[in-house]
Kinemage of the C-alpha trace (Angstrom):
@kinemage 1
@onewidth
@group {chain A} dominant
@subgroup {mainchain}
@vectorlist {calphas} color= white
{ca unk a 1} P 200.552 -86.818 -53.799
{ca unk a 2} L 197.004 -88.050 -52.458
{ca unk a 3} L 194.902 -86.526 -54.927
{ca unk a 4} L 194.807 -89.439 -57.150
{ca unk a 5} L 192.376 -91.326 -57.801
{ca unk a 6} L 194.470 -94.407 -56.519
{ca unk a 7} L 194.472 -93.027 -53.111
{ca unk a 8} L 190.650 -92.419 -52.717
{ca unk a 9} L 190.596 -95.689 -50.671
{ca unk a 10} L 193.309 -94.846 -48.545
{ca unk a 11} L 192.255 -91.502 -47.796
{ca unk a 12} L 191.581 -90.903 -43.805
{ca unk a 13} L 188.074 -89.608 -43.691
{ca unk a 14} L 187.141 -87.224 -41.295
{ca unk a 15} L 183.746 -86.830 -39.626
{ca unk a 16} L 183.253 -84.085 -41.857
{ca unk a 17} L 184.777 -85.433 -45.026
{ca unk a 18} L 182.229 -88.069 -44.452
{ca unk a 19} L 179.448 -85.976 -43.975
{ca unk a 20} L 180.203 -83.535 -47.616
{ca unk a 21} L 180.455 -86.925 -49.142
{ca unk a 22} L 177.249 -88.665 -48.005
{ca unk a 23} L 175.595 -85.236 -49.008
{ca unk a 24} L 177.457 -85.620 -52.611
{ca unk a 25} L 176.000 -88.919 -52.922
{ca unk a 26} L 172.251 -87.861 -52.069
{ca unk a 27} L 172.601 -84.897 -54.727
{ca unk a 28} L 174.398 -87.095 -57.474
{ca unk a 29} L 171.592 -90.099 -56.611
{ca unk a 30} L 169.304 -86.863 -57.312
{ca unk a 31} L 170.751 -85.501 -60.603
{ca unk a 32} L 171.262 -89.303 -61.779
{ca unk a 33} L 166.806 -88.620 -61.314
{ca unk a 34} L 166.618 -85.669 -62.818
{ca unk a 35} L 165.706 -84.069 -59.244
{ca unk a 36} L 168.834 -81.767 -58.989
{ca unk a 37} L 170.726 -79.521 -61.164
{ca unk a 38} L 174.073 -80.670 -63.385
{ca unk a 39} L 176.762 -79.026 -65.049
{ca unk a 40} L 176.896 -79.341 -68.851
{ca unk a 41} L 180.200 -81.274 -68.657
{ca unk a 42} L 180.647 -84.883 -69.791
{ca unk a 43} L 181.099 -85.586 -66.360
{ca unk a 44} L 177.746 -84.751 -65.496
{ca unk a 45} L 176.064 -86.688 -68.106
{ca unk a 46} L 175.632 -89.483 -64.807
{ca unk a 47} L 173.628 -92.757 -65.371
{ca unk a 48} L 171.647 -94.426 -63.202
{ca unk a 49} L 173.954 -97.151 -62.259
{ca unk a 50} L 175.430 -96.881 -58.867
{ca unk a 51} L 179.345 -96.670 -60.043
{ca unk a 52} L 178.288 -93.392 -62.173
{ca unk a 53} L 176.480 -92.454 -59.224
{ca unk a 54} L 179.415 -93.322 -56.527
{ca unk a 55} L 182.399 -91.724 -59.346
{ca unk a 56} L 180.489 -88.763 -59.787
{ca unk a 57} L 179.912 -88.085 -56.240
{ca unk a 58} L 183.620 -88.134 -55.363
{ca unk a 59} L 184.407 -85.264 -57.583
{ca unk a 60} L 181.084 -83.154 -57.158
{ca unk a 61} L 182.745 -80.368 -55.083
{ca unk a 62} L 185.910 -80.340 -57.797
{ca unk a 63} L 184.136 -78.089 -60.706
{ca unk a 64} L 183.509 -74.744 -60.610
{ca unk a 65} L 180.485 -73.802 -62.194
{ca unk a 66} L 177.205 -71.362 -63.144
{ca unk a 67} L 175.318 -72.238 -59.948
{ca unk a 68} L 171.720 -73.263 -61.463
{ca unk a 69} L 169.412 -70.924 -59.626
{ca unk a 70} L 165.945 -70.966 -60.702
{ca unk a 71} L 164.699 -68.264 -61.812
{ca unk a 72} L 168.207 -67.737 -63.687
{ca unk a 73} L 167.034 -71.532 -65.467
{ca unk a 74} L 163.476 -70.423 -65.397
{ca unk a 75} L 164.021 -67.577 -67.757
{ca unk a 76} L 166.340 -69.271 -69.804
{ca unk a 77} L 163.532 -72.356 -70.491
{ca unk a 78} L 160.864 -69.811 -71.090
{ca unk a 79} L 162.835 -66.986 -73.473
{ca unk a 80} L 161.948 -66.105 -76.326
{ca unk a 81} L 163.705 -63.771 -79.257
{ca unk a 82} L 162.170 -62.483 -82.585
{ca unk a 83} L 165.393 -64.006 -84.741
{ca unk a 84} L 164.408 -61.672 -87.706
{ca unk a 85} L 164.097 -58.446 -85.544
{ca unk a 86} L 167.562 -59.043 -83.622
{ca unk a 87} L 169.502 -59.756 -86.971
{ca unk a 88} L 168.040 -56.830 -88.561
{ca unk a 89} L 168.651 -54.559 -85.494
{ca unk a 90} L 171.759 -52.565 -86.675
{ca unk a 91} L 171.938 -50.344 -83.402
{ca unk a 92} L 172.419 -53.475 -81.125
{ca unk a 93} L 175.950 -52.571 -80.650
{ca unk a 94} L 174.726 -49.292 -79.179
{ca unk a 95} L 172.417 -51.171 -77.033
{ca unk a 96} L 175.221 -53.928 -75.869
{ca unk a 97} L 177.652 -50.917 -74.842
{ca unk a 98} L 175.005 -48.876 -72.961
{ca unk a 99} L 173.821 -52.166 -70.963
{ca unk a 100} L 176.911 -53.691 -70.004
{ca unk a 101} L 178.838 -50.265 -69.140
{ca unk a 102} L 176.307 -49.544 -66.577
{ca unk a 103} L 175.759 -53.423 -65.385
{ca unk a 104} L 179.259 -53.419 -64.843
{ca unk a 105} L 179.624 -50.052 -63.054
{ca unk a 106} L 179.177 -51.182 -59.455
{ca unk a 107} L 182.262 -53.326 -59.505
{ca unk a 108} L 184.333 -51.966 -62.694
{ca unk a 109} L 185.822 -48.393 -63.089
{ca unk a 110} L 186.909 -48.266 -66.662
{ca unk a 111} L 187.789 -44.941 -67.398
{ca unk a 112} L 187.361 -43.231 -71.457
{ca unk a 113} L 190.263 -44.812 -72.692
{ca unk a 114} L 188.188 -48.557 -73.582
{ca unk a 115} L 186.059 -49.223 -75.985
{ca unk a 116} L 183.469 -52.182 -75.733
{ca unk a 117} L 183.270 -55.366 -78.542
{ca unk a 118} L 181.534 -58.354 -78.134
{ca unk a 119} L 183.488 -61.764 -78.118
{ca unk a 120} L 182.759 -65.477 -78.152
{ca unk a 121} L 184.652 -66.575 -75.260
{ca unk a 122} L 187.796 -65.367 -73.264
{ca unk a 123} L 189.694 -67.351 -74.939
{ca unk a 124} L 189.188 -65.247 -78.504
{ca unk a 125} L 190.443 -62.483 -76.575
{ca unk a 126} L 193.468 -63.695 -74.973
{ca unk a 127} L 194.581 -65.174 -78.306
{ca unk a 128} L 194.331 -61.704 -79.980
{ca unk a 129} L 196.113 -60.412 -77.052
{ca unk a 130} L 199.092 -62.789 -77.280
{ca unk a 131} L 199.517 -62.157 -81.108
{ca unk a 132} L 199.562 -57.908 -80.642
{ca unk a 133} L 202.221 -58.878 -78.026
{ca unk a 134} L 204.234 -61.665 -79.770
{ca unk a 135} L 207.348 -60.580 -79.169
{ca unk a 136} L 207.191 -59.991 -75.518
{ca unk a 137} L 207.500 -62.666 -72.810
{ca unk a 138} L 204.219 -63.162 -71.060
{ca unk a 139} L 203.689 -63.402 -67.407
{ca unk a 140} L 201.172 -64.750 -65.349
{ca unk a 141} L 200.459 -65.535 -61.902
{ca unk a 142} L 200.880 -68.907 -60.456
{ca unk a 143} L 197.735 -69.235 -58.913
{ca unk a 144} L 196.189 -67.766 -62.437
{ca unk a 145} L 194.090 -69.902 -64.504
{ca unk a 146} L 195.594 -69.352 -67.567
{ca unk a 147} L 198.475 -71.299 -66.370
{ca unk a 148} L 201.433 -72.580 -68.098
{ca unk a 149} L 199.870 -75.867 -69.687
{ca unk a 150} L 197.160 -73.733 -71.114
{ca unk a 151} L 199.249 -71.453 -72.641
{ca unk a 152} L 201.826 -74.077 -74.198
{ca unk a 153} L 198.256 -75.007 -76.205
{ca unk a 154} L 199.491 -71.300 -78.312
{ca unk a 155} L 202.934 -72.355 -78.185
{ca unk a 156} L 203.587 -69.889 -75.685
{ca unk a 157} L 206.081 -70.347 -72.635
{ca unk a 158} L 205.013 -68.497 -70.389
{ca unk a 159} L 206.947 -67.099 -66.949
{ca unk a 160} L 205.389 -66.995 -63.451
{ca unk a 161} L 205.315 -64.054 -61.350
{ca unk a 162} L 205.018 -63.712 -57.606
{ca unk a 163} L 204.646 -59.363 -57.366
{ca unk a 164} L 205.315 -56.361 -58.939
{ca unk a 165} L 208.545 -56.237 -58.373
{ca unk a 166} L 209.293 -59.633 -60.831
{ca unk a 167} L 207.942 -57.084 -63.843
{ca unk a 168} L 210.329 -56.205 -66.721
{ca unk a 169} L 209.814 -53.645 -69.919
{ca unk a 170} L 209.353 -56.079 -72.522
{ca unk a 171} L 206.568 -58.533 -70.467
{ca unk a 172} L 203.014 -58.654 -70.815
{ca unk a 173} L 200.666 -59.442 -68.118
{ca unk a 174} L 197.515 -62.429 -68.497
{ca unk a 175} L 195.349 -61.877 -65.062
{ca unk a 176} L 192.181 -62.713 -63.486
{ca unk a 177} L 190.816 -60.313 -60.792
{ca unk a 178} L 189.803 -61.722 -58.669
{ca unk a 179} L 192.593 -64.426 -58.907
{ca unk a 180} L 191.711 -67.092 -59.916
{ca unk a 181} L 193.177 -69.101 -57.126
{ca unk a 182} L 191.978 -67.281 -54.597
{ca unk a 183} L 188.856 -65.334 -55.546
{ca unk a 184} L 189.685 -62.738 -53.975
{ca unk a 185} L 191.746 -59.204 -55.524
{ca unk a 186} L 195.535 -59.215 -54.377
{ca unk a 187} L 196.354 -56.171 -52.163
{ca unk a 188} L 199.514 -55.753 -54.874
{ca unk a 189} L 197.386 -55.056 -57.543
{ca unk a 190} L 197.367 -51.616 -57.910
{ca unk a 191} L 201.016 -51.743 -57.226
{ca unk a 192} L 201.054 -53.739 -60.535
{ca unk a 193} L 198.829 -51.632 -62.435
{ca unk a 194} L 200.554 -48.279 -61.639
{ca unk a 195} L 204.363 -50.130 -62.466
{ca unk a 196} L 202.970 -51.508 -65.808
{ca unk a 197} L 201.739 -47.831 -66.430
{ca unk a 198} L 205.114 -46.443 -65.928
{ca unk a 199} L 207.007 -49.299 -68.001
{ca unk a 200} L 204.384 -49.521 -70.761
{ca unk a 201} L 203.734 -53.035 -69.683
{ca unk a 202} L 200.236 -54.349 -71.157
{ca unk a 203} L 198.127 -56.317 -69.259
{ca unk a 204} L 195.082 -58.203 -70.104
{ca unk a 205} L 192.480 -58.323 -66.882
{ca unk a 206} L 189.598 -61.267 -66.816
{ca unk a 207} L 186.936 -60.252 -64.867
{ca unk a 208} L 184.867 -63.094 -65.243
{ca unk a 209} L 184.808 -63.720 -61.290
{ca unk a 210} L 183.963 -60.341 -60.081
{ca unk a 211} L 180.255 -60.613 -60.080
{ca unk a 212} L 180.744 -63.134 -57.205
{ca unk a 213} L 182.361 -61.451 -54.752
{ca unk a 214} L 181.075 -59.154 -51.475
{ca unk a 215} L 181.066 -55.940 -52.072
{ca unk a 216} L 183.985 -55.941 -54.872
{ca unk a 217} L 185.051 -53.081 -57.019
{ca unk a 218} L 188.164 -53.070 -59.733
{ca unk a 219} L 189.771 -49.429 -60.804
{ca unk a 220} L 191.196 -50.587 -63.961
{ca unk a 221} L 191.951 -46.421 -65.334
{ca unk a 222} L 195.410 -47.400 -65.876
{ca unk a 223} L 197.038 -46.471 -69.342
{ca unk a 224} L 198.594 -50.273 -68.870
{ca unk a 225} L 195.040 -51.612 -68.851
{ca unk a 226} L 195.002 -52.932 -72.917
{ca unk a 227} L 191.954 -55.385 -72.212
{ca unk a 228} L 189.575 -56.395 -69.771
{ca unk a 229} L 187.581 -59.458 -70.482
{ca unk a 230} L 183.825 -60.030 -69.336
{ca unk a 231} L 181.769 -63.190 -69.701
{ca unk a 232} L 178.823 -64.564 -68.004
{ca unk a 233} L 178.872 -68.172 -68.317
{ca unk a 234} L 180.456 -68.317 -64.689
{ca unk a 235} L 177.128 -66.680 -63.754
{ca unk a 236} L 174.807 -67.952 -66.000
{ca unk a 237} L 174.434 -71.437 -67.381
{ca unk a 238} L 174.659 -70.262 -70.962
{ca unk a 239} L 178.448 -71.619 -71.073
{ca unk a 240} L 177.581 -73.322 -74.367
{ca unk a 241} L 176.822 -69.863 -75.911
{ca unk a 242} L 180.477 -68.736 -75.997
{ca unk a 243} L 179.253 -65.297 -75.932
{ca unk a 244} L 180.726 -62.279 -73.826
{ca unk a 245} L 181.917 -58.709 -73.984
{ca unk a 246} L 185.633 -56.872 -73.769
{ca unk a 247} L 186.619 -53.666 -72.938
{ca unk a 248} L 190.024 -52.995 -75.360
{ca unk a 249} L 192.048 -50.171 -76.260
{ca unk a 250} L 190.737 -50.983 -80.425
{ca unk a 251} L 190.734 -47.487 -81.823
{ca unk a 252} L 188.634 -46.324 -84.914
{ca unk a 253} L 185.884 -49.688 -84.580
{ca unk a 254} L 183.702 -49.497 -87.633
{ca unk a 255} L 180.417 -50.000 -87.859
{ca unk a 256} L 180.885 -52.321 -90.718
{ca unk a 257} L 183.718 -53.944 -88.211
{ca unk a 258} L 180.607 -54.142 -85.145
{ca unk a 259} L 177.809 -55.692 -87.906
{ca unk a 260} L 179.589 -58.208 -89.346
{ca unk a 261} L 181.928 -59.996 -86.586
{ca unk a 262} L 179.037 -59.850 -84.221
{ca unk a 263} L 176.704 -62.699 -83.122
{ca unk a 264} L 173.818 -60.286 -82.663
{ca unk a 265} L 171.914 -63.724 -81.044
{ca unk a 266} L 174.092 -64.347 -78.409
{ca unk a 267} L 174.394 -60.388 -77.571
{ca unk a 268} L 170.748 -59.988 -77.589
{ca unk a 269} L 170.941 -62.431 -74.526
{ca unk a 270} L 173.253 -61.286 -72.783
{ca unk a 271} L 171.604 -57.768 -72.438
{ca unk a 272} L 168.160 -59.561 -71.896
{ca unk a 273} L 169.955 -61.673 -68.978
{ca unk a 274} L 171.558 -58.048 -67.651
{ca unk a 275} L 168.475 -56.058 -68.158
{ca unk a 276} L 166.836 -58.980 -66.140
{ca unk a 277} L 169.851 -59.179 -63.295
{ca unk a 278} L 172.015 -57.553 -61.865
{ca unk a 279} L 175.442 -58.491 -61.442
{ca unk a 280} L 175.206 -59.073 -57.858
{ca unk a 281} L 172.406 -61.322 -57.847
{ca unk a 282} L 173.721 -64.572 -56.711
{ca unk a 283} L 175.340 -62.472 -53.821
{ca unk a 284} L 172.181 -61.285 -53.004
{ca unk a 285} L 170.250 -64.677 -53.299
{ca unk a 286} L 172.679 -66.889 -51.828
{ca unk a 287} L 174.885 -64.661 -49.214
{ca unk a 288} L 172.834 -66.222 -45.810
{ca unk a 289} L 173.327 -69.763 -47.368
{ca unk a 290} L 177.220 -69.735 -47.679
{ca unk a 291} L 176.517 -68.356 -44.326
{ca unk a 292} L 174.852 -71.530 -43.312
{ca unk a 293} L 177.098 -74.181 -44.325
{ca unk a 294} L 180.189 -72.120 -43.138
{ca unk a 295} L 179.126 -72.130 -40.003
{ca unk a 296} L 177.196 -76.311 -39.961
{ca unk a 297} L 181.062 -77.447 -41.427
{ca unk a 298} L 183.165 -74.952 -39.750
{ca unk a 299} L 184.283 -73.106 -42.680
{ca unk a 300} L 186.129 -69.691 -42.847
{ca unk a 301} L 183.616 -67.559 -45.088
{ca unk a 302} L 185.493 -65.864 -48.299
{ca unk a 303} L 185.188 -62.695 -50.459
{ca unk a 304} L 183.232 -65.112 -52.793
{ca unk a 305} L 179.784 -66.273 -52.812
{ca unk a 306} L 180.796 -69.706 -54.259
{ca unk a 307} L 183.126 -70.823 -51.708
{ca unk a 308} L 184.903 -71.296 -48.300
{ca unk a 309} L 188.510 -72.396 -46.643
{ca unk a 310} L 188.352 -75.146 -45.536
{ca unk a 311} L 191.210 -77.535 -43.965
{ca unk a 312} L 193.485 -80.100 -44.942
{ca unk a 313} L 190.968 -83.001 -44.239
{ca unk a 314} L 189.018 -81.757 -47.942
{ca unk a 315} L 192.088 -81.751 -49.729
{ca unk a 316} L 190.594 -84.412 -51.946
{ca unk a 317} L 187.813 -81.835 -53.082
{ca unk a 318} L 190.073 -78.789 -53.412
{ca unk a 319} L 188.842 -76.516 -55.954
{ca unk a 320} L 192.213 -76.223 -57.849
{ca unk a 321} L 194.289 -79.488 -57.450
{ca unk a 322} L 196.583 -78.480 -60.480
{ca unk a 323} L 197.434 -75.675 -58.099
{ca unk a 324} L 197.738 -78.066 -55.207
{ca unk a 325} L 200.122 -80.528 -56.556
{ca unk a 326} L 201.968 -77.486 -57.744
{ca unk a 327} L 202.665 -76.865 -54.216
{ca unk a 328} L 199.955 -74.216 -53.677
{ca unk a 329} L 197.455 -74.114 -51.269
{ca unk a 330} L 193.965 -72.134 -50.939
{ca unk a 331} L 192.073 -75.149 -49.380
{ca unk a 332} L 189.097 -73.937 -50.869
{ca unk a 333} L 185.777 -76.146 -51.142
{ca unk a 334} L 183.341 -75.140 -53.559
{ca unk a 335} L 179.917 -74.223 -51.769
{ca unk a 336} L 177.853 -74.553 -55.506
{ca unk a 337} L 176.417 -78.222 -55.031
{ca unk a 338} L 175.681 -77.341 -51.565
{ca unk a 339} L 174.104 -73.845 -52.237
{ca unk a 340} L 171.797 -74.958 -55.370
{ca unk a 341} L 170.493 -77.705 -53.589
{ca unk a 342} L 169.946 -76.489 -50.067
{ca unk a 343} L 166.574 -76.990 -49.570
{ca unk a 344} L 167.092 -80.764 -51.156
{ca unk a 345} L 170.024 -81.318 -48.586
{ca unk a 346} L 168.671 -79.842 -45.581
{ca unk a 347} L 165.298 -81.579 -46.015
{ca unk a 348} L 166.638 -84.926 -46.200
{ca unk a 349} L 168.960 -84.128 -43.261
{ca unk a 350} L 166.262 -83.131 -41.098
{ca unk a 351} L 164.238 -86.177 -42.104
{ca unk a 352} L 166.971 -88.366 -41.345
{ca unk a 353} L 168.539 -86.515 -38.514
{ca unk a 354} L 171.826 -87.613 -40.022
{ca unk a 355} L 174.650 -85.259 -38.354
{ca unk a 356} L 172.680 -82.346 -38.650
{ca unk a 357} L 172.505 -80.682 -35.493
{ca unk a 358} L 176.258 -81.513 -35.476
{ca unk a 359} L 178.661 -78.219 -36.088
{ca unk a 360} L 182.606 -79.601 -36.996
């Protein structure tokens, strides 16, 4: 296995591993300055000494994150909400479901059959779904981020599987769409969806990915469809909110049930943030710069915004390395560093004339 960090000296650099990594260093030497954005990880908290600076610059295209666009971090530094008007607001709920079923539209068809709550984090809502479904075994993808060792965390031993054809009456089904190791939506799907349907197999959909993709759209009007899980901190930095939204199949929701297990706060952002963008926006902003570094590293452009396949040379920075020393194998490099920082990376490469009117 040469993902370790005890191989990082051993590792044979190509010219273009060498390039990504001289550009990791200039943007960690930048964040260690304050000069370029971070991630709101310990691992981002760099100092200014130069073995922060070096550690953090091996792993900066490892973490999958909000990219920090500016007027996304610009609104966020500048917003302001009347605290006693938003806690006394007892239509909000009204208000969440209206904004969120039609931000969502574009790339989710969700039929009559959901109803919308709010919800701290994805998380919340898988643990709800894995209690209603207790007694049956629980499946999940193997290139699926709620993996194995994150579900033995709820005691739960959980069973890969590869298509719809590995489905059984008494499963239940844990999915992101896109998948999470790919970022893209598997052709199978609706082959799942419509055997689940027929079996009365319940799945549980995370969506949080799909405002990232080109041109993506998700019929989820399947009576096997129990939940479908939406939250923004992949888009926006506000991961330390823990606040999103679900579409279930609750029945009879209460009002008293909606006004007192809401956080009326964190909901009043999240439909200021959708009222304010759309869920496309990074695909908008960003689209011609994955362009750009696709084509200056010789990268095969994805369905997502965020990132590219690459080639066995970046295996180091893989996106997903519990997936690759599980044996699988997107060879995708994250594009965020590179895409939030563009205009940082490209100066100083046209300054220096350091590789850059190189193509790999």
């Amino acid at each position: 296995m040469i993902y370790t960090e005890t191989h990082w000296n051993t590792l044979t650099r190509s010219p273009r591993f060498q390039f990504l990594f001289e550009i990791a260093m200039l943007i960690s030497i930048a964040q260690s300055q304050n000069k370029a954005p971070r991630g709101e990880r310990d691992w981002d908290r760099i100092s200014n000494d130069f073995k922060s600076i070096y550690g953090r610059a091996k792993h900066l295209y490892c973490d999958v994150r909000a990219l920090r666009d500016p007027e996304h971090t610009d609104f966020l530094k500048n917003y302001k909400m009347d605290l006693y008007k938003v806690h006394q607001n007892l239509d909000q709920h009204d208000e969440l479901v209206d904004v969120a079923t039609k931000w969502t539209g574009n790339h989710l068809y969700l039929g009559d059959n959901l109803s919308l709550l709010s919800m701290p984090s994805t998380r919340n809502a898988v643990i709800e779904f894995l209690q209603k479904n207790k007694e049956r075994t629980v499946r999940i993808h193997q290139q699926e981020y709620w993996n194995k060792s994150h579900l033995k965390h709820y005691k739960v031993d959980a069973k890969y599987f590869v298509n719809p054809d590995d489905i059984k009456e008494n499963d239940c089904i844990i999915i992101s769409v896109p998948l999470h190791g790919t970022y893209e939506r598997p052709e199978w799907i609706y082959d799942l969806f419509k055997k689940c349907s027929s079996i009365n197999v319940p799945i549980l959909v995370d969506a949080c990915w799909a405002w990232f993709q080109h041109d993506f759209f998700l019929d989820l009007n399947y009576d096997c469809i129990d939940t479908v899980t939406c939250t923004l901190g992949k888009l926006f930095p506000i991961e330390g909110f823990r606040q999103g939204f679900k579409f279930t199949k609750t029945k009879d929701i209460s009002k008293y049930d909606v006004m007192y297990s809401t956080n009326r706060f964190g909901n009043q952002l999240l439909i200021d943030l959708m009222r304010k963008f759309p869920a496309n926006d990074i695909v908008k902003k960003y689209s011609d710069k994955q362009d750009f570094w696709c084509k200056k590293l010789g990268l095969e452009k994805t369905k997502s915004i965020h990132n590219a396949h690459s080639g066995d040379d970046l295996l180091w920075y893989a996106e997903h390395k519990h997936l690759v020393e599980d044996g699988v194998n997107q060879n995708l490099l994250n594009l965020v560093p590179l895409l939030e920082n563009h205009e940082l990376v490209v100066a100083f490469l046209e300054e220096s004339g350091n590789m850059f009117h190189e193509h790999f």
